[in-house]
Structures are given as C-alpha cells and as structure tokens.
C-alpha positions in Angstrom: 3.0 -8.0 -21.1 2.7 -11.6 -19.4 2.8 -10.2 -16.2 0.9 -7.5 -14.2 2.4 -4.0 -13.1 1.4 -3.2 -9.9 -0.4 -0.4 -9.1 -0.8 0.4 -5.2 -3.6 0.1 -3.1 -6.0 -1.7 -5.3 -3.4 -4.2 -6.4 -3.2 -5.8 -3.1 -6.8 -7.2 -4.0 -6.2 -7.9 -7.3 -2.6 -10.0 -6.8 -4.4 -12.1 -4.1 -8.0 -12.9 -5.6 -8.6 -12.0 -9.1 -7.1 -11.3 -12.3 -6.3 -8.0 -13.6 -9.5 -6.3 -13.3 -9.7 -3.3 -10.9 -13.3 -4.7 -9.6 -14.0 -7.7 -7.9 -16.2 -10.4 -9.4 -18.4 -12.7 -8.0 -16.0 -15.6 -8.5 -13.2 -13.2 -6.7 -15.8 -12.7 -4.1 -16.6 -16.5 -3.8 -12.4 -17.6 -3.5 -12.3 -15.2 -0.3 -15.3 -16.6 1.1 -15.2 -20.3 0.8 -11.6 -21.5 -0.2 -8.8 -19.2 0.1 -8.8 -18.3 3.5 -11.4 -20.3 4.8 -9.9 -24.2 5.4 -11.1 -27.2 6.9 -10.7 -28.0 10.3 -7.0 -29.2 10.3 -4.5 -30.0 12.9 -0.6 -30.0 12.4 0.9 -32.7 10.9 3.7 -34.8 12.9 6.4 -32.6 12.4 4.4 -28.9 11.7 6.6 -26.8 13.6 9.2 -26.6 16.9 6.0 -26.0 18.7 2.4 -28.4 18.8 -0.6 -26.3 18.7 -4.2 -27.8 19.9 -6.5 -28.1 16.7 -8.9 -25.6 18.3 -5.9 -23.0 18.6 -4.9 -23.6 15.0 -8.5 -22.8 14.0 -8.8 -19.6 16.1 -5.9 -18.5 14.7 -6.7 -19.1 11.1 -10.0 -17.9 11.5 -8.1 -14.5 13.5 -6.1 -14.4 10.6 -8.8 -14.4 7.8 -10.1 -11.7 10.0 -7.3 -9.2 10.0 -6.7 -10.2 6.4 -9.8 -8.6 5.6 -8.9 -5.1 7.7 -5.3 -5.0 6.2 -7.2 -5.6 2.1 -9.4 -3.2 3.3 -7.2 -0.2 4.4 -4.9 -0.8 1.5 -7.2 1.0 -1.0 -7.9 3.9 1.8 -6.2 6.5 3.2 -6.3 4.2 6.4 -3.0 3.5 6.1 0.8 5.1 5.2 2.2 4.0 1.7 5.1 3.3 0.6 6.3 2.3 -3.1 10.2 2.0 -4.3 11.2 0.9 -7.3 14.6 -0.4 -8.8 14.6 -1.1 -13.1 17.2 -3.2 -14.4 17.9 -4.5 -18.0 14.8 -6.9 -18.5 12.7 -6.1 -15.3 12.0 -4.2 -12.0 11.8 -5.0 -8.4 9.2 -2.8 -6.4 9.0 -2.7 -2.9 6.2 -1.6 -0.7 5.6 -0.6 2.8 2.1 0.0 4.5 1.9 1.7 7.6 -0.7 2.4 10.4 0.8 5.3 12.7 4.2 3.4 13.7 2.7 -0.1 13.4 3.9 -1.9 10.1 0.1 -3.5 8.6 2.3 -4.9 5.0 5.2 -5.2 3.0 5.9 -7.1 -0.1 8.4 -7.1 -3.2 7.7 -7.6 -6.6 10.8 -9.1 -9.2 9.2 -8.8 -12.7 11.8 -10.1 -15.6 11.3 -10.3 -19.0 9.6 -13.9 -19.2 7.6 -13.7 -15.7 8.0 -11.9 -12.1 7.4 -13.5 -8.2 5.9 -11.7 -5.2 6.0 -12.3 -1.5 3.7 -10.2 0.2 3.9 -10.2 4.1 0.9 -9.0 6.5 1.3 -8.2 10.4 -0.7 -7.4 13.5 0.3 -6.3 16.7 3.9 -6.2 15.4 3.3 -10.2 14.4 3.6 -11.9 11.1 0.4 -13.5 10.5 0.4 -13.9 7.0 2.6 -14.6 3.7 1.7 -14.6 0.6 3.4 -15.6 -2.7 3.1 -15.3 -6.2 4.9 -16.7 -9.3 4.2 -16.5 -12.8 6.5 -17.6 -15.8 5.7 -18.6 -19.6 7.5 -19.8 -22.6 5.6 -19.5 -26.0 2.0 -19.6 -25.5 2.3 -21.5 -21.8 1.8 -19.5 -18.8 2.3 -21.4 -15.4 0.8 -19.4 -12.0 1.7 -20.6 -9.0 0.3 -19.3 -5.4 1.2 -20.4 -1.7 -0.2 -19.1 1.1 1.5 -19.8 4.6 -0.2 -18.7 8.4 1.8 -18.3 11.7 0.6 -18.5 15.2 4.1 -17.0 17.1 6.9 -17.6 15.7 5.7 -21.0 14.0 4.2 -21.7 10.7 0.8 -23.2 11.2 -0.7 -24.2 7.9 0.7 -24.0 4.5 -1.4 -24.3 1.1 -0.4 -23.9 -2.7 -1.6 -24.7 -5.7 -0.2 -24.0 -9.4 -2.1 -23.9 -12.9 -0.5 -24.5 -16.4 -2.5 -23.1 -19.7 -2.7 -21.3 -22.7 -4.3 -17.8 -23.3 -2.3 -16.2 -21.3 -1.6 -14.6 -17.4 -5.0 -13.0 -16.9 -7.1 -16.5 -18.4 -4.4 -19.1 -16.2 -4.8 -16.6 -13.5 -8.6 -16.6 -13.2 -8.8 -20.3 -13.7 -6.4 -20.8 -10.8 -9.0 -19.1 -8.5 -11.2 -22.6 -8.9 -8.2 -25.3 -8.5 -8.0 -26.7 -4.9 -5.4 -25.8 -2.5 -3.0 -28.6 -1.6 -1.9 -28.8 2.2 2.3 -28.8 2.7 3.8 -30.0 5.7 5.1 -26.8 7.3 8.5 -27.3 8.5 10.7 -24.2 10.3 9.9 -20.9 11.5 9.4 -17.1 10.2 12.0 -16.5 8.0 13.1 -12.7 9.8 16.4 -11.6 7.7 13.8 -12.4 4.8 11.8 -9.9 6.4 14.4 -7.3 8.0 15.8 -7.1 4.4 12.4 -6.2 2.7 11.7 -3.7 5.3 15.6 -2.1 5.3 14.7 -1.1 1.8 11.6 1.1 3.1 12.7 1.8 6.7 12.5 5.4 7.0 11.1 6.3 3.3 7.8 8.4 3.4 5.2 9.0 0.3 3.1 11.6 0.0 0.8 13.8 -2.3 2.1 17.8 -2.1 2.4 20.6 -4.5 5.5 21.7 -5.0 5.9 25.8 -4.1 9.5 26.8 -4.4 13.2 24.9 -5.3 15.7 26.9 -4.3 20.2 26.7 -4.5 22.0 25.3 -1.8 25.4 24.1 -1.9 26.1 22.3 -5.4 24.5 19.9 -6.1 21.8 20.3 -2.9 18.5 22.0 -4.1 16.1 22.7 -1.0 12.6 22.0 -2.6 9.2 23.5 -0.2 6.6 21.5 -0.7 2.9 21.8 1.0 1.1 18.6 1.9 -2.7 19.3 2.1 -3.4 16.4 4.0 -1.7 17.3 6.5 -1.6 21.1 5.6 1.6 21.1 7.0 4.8 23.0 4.4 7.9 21.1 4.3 11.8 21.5 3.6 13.1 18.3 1.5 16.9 18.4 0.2 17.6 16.5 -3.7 20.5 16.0 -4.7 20.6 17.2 -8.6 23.5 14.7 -9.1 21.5 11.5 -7.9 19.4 11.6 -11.5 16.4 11.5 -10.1 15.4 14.5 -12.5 16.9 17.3 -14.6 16.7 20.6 -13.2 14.5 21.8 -15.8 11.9 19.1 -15.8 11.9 20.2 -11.9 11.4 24.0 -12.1 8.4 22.9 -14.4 6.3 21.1 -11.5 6.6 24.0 -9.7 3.1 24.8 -8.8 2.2 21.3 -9.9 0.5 18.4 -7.8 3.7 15.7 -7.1 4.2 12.3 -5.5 7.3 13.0 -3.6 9.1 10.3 -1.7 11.3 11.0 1.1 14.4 9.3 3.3 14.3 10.5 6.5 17.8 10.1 8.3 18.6 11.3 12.1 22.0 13.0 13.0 23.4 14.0 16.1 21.3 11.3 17.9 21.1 12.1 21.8 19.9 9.4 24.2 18.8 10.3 27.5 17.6 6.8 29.0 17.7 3.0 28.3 14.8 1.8 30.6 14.1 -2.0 31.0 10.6 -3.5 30.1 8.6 -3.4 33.1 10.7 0.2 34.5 9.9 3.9 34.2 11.5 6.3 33.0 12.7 9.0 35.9 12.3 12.0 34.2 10.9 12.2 30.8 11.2 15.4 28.4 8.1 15.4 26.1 10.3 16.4 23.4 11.8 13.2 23.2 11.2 11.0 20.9 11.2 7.1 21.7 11.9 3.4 20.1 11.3 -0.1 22.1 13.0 -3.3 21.1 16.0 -6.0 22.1 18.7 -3.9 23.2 22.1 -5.5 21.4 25.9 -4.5 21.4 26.2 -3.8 25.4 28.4 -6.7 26.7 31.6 -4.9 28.1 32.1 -1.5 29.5 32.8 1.2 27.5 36.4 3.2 28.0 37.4 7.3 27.6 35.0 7.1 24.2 31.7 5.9 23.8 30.4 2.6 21.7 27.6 1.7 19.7 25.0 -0.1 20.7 21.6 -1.1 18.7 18.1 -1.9 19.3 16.0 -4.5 17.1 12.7 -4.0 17.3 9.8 -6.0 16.1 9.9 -5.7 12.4 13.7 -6.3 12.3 14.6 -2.8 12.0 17.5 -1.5 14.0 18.3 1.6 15.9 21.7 2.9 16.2 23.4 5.0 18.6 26.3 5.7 20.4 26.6 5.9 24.2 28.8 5.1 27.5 28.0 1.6 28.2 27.8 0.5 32.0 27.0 -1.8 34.5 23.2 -1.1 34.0 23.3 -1.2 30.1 25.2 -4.0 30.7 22.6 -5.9 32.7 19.7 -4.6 30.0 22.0 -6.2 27.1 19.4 -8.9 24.8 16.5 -7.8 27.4 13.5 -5.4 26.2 13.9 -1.3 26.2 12.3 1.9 26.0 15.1 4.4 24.6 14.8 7.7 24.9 16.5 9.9 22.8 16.3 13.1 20.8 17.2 13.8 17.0 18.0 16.6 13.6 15.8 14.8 11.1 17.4 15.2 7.4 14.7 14.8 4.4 16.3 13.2 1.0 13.8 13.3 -2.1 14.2 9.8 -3.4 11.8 9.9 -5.9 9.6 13.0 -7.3 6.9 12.7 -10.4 3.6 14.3 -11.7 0.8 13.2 -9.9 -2.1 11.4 -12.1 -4.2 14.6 -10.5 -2.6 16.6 -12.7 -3.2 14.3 -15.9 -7.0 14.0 -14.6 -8.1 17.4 -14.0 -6.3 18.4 -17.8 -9.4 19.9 -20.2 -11.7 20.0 -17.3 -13.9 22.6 -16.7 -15.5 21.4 -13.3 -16.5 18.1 -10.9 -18.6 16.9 -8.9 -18.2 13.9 -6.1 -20.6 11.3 -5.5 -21.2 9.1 -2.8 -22.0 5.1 -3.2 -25.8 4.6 -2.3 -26.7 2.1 0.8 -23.7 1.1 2.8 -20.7 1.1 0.7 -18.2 3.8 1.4 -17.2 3.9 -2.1 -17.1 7.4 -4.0 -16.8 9.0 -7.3 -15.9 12.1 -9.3 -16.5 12.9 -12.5 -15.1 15.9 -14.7 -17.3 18.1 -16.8 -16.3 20.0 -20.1 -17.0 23.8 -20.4 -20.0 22.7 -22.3 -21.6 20.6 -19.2 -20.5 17.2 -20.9 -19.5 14.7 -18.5 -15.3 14.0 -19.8 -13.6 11.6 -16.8 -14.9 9.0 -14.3 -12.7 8.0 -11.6 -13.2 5.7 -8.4 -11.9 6.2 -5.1 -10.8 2.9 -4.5 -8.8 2.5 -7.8 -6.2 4.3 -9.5 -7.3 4.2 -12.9 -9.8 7.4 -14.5 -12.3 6.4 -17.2 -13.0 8.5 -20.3 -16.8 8.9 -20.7 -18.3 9.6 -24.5 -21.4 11.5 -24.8 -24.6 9.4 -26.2 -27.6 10.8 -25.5 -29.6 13.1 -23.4 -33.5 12.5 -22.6 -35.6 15.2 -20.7 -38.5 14.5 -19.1 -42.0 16.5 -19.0 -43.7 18.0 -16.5 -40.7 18.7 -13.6 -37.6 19.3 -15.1 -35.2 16.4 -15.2 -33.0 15.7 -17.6 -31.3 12.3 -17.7 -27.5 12.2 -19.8 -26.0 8.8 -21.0 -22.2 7.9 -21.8 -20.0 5.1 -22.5 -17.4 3.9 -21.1 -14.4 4.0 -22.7 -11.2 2.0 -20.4 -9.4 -0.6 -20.4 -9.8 -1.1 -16.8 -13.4 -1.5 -17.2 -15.4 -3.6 -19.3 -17.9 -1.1 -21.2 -20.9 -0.1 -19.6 -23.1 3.1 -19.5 -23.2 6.1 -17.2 -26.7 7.5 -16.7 -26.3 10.9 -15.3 -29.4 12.8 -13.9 -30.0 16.3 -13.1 -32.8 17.2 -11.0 -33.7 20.4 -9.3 -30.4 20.5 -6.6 -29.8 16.9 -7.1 -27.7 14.8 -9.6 -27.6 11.1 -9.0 -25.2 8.6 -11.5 -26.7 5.1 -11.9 -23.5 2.9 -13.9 -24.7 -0.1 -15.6 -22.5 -2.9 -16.0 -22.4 -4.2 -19.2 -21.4 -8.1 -18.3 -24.4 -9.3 -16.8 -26.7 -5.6 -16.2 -26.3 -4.9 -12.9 -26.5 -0.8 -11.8 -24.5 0.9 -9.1 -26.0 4.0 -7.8 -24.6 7.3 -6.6 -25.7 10.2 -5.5 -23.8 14.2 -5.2 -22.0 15.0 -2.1 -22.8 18.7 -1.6 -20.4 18.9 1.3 -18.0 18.3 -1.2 -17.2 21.7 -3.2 -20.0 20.7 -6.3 -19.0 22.2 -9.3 -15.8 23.1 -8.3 -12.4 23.4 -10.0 -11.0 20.7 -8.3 -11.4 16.8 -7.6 -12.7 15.8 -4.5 -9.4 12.9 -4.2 
C-alpha cells in the first residue's frame, strides 16, 4: 500500500514526524526539536493577515504553540484524552475521521481521504477552545514516483500567523520519500485569510456527539424490530450501559453479535437528546437565578432570536466554540431577543438516546488468545512507558505489547542461561513484527523480581523494564 492506515493514538506521532515506524528515531526526534516547530525569528509579511502582530507576539505564540503541540502528541497515545474514530469505505478508498477530547474541551480532530493512488490529511489542534494548529498531509504516486507534501500553518486569534510547507519527489516508495522529507527545509508562504470554521464545523459534525469505548458486552436482548437493546459494562469507568442497534443499519449480523457476547468490544456510540427542556438563557457576565443541579448546560453565540415568538414556540440555536450547534425550541421574548448573537449560558435538561454506530472485537481478545498468563512492566528511569508480555502454559514468553502503541509483537524462544551460585535465570527471544525492526528480549527471573532489558537491533541500544507487582503478576489478564 502507498499510503499509511492509520491507527489511533500513536499515529498522530507518526503522520507528523516519522515514517511508518511505531518508535521514534533520533532523526524523528531531531525534526521536532530544531526544524518543524521550532522557526526563526520571523515577523508577518506585508499582507499576513486582517490583523498586524508585533514580532515578539508572533514568537510567543509559536513558541506557546510548539508547547501545547507537545501536550496534545503526548496525550494522544494515553488515556489522557477521549477518542474518537469514524470511518466511511468507498470503491477505492476510505475517509476516517477522528475526534480527541479532554472532558468537554475539544484537544484534535482530523480527516483522512485515502484513494487508490494516494490519500490527504488535515489534522487540526486546539487549546482553550482556540485553533492553534493545522496540519496537512498529501501523498500521491504514479509508477515508481511517490510525491509527499506537508504544510503546517499557526494562528494567533482568529489570524493565520506563519505558514510553512515543503514537498519531496522520489523513488522507493512512501516510507523512503517520507523519511527523506523530514531533512528538506521548510519554505515560508505568505499567509493570507483567516481560520477556515465551516472547514472545521464540518469535521467536527461528523463526530459531534459519537463516544468510543472499551466494554464487554453482557447481554443483547429484543426490542421492537429491528431495535436490539445491547448491556454493555465499561471497566474504566465500571459503569453498565444500555446502547440501542439497529439490526437493519448492517453494522453486523445478528449472529456474529450473539457471539461477542462475553467478548471484550470497541463499541461506538451517538448520543442524541429528546424532549429537550430549557430553563434559562443567561447572558455572559449574568447569573443564573435559580439553578437545579440536575441541569445540564452549554455556552456559546445564541442565534435565531430576532422576532417574538407567537401561540407556538421557535427554534433558536447556540454555536459554541468548536462550531457545533445546540438546538432547541422555546418562547422567544424581549429578553432572548436582546441576548440574540451575544454570549450564553443555557440551561436545560434532556432523555439521552444511545445508537451503536460501530461494534468490533477488541485486539484484547486476539492478544490474550493461547495465553496462559502476563506480567506488566514498568519503563526504568523517568519514562512512563509500560509493557506486558504473555506467557505459554509452559513459562515461554509468546506476546510483547507496548502501551503507547497498538501493535503486539510475537516473541520466539532462543535461549535460556542460568547462573550459579543465587538462582537467576536469564531467557532470550526474538522479535518477530513488522512494526519492529528485530531485536532481542532478555527476560530475567530473580528471586521475586523479573526485569526485561530489549536490545535494539539497529544500532544496540537496550531499554530496561522492570515488573509492576501492583499490577496482578501472573495473572490471566493484561494489564491494558
């Protein structure tokens, strides 16, 4: 394939600073450091924006931005943050949406065309309900060519601040034009206009109101045809759940269903409200009189109030930050009236309805298949990576997997070597993945202790972990 499938969080890293390869190398490291984010002092050029920033502000802001850049990579391949991933295949390609999420505060979104002779992606990156950041993507090839192209554009406000690209043209294909890209220079565009916000209301339309999460599915049960009512526990939140699927929407038979029952699943869910109540419209800057601390709330640009209502009541809207709107009837009067295009608090209450939208096997299941038992490790010094790794009946170390990736290595057995005197016993593997390049696991058992050392084999160089014991050792299930 000449162009990458994502996989969410780790891609994030990988589409912005590397190739395909789940870890970062030095050379990935170096392009965050010292050229993609980091610029030159630079000021706008004569026509930058509708609005002249002082050079000192333009380099607060970039530097700001690199900052939060580096939170918002960062919390993508955690549990930090709320995912989101929808996708749409076509004849010839896919287009994949994704939403990122930190309690009610939208952190990233980007979506990802892929065709049959390349793909784009336009990733977009907030902070305190701002755009900050965009980044986009191209690739295409015909024959042997391969063409990359990157762009990269920061906003201060509402205005674009600086804008880089740069594009590479080669043979060998994505990953080798790709990795080569990361030492051309960035050219600096004039940056003409403003954020581009039905660009962004679209994108986030898509995933407004769609939840993701890891559950096991307990029970699916009738309802009126063709409503199932599926119960499904999410550990995370040990919290059991009603979802409603509609058999008829395809999203799977009703066999293959009743056969994850008991199964780990990724289910994702629409949330819609119905029979929407509001209570108050208060103006930015007012209180509420009397609040119920059942009601829920949403802020934004109240729209739609301009003339009184009649006998029936109308529908007014609020846009908030991310372009999202919030609909709901009431009686408009002179108050709403005078609130029209200023900022709200609503208050308002809700029935939430759950709608499956998507529901598959979780890799868990896949990765804990022919295992007998694991046991976590944690990353030594000050990296918060950590590990598990899946034993045979036989106490042969089977599966690798990382935390911060999504891909689970297959370890084959080598050697064992025991030392004299105390007992300690030391059990090599090799790697076997396409995700990573060869290597050798060194387990060791000693006493209560078991420590993994993985050398890579590129240049040598050894990572070192070391069991978690808070972590269920030896038990029948991973630790993530």
């Amino acid at each position: 394939m000449k162009y990458r499938s994502v996989v969410y969080p780790i891609a994030i890293m990988i589409l912005l600073w590397s190739c395909t390869n789940n870890q970062r190398t030095p050379e990935v490291q170096r392009e965050i450091q010292d050229s993609t984010l980091m610029v030159e002092p630079v000021v706008s050029s004569s026509e930058p924006t509708e609005t002249e920033y002082s050079p000192n502000r333009v380099e607060d802001q970039i530097r700001f931005i690199r900052e939060k850049f580096g939170i918002i990579s960062h919390n993508m391949t955690s549990d930090a943050y709320s995912i989101v991933e929808l996708k749409d295949e076509y004849g010839g390609g896919w287009t994949e949406y994704v939403r990122a999420s930190e309690g009610s505060d939208i952190r990233y979104a980007s979506k990802d065309n892929y065709h049959d002779h390349g793909g784009d992606m336009t990733s977009y990156y907030f902070w305190d309900s701002q755009l900050i950041f965009k980044f986009e993507e191209g690739s295409f090839w015909v024959g042997d060519s391969d063409e990359v192209s990157e762009k990269r554009t920061y906003y201060l406000g509402e205005n674009k601040i600086l804008c880089l690209t740069k594009s590479l043209k080669g043979t060998g294909g994505y990953d080798v034009v790709k990795k080569a890209l990361l030492s051309v220079p960035n050219d600096t565009l004039e940056c003409n206009g403003q954020i581009d916000r039905q660009s962004i209301k679209e994108l986030l339309a898509v995933t407004e109101n769609q939840e993701q999460e890891l559950g096991v599915l307990l029970t699916v049960e009738d309802a009126p045809y063709p409503m199932f009512v599926l119960s499904v526990h999410f550990p995370k939140r040990n919290e059991t759940v009603d979802l409603n699927l509609d058999l008829e929407s395809g999203i799977i038979p009703l066999d293959s269903l009743n056969e994850l029952i008991g199964e780990t699943v990724m289910v994702s869910y629409k949330i819609s409200h119905a029979n929407i109540n509001v209570y108050e419209i208060v103006p930015e800057g007012q209180e509420a009189s009397d609040v119920n601390p059942d009601w829920k709330t949403t802020s934004g640009t109240l729209q739609g109030a301009q003339y009184a209502s009649g006998d029936l009541p109308d529908e007014v809207y609020i846009v908030r930050e991310d372009g999202s709107e919030f609909r709901f009837e009431t009686f408009i009067n002179s108050r709403t009236i005078e609130a029209n295009g200023k900022n709200v608090t609503t208050y308002y209450s809700s029935r939430e309805t759950k709608t499956i939208t998507s529901i598959e096997p979780s890799d868990e299941n896949q990765d804990s298949a022919g295992l007998s038992y694991f046991i976590c490790y944690n990353e030594d010094g000050d990296s918060e990576e950590v590990i598990w790794i899946g034993f045979s009946a036989d106490e042969k170390a089977m599966k690798v997997k990382y935390k911060s990736t999504s891909a689970t290595s297959e370890l084959v057995f080598d050697k064992m070597e025991v030392s004299e005197g105390y007992p300690q016993s030391t059990t090599y593997y090799n790697v076997v993945s396409d995700e990573q390049a060869g290597g050798v696991y060194a387990l060791t058992h000693s006493g209560n202790w078991d420590y993994v050392s993985y050398i890579t084999a590129d240049d040598g160089t050894s990572r070192k972990f070391t069991i978690d014991h808070n972590a269920n050792p030896y038990g029948e299930s991973t630790c993530f």
